[in-house]
N, C-alpha and C positions, 0 to 999 in steps of 0.2 A: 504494500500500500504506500500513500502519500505519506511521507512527515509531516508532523504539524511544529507550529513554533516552540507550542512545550514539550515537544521530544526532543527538537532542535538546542533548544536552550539547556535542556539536560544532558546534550551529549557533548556541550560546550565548557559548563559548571564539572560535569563527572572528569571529563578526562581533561581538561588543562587548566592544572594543576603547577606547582614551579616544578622547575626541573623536567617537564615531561618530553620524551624522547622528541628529535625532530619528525620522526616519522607519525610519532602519531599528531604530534602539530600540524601536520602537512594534510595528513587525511580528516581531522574534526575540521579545518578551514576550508578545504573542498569543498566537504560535505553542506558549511557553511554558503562558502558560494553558490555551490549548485542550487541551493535551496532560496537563494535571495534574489539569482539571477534567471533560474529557470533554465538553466546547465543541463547537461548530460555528462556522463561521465568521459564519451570521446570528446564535448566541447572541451571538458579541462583538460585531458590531457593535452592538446595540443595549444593551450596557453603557455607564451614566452615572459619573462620576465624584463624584458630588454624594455627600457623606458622610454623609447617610440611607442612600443608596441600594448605598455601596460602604465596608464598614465594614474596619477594619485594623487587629488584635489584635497582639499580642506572640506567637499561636502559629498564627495564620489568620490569610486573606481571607476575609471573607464577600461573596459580588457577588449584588448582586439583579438576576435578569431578569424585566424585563416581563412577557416573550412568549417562549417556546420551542416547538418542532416537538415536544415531548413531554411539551408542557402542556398537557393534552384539557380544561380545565376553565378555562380562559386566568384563572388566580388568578395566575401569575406564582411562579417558585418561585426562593431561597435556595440560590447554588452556595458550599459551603463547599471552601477552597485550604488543606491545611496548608504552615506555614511548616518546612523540612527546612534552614535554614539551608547557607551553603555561597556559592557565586557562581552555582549553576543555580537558585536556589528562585525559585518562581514570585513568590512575597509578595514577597519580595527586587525583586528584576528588576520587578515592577510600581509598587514605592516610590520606585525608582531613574527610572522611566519619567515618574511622576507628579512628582519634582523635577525634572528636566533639564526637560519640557515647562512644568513651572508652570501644572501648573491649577488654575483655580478650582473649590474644590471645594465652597465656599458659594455657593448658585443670588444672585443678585444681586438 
């Protein structure tokens, strides 16, 4: 079935926590996005972190996809995430994800 927000918000409170592994930082904030943005799980995987491609405002995420299952025109389209502040927000918990990991977010 669907999640709703208080399962969302419970899988967010249960597992991060301090110290919690990157990996599972990676999967509750997915699971976050897909759920804010209306994702699929091939949408995420092929999000870049390259800050062309994955822009980070004071009131949204903007994440550029490629390629999605509901791009008939494969122009590649613009998922905008509002930021709702708080410790469940998506923007939040994706900033949180991008420093603990350290990624580069300029292509080298």
């Amino acid at each position: 079935g669907v999640a709703t927000p208080d399962e969302i918000t419970q899988l967010v409170e249960f597992h991060l926590q301090a110290g919690v592994p990157l990996l599972t930082r990676m999967i509750v904030t997915c699971a976050v996005l897909a759920f804010a943005g209306l994702l699929r799980y091939d949408d995420l995987s092929h999000i870049l972190v390259h800050r062309e491609l994955l822009h980070i405002y004071s009131d949204r995420a903007e994440i550029y996809l490629f390629r999605s299952k509901t791009d008939q025109y494969c122009k590649g389209e613009i998922v905008t995430i509002g930021r709702i502040g708080g410790p469940h927000c998506p923007v939040s918990l994706l900033e949180a994800l991008l420093h603990a990991g350290e990624y580069k977010r300029d292509p080298a």
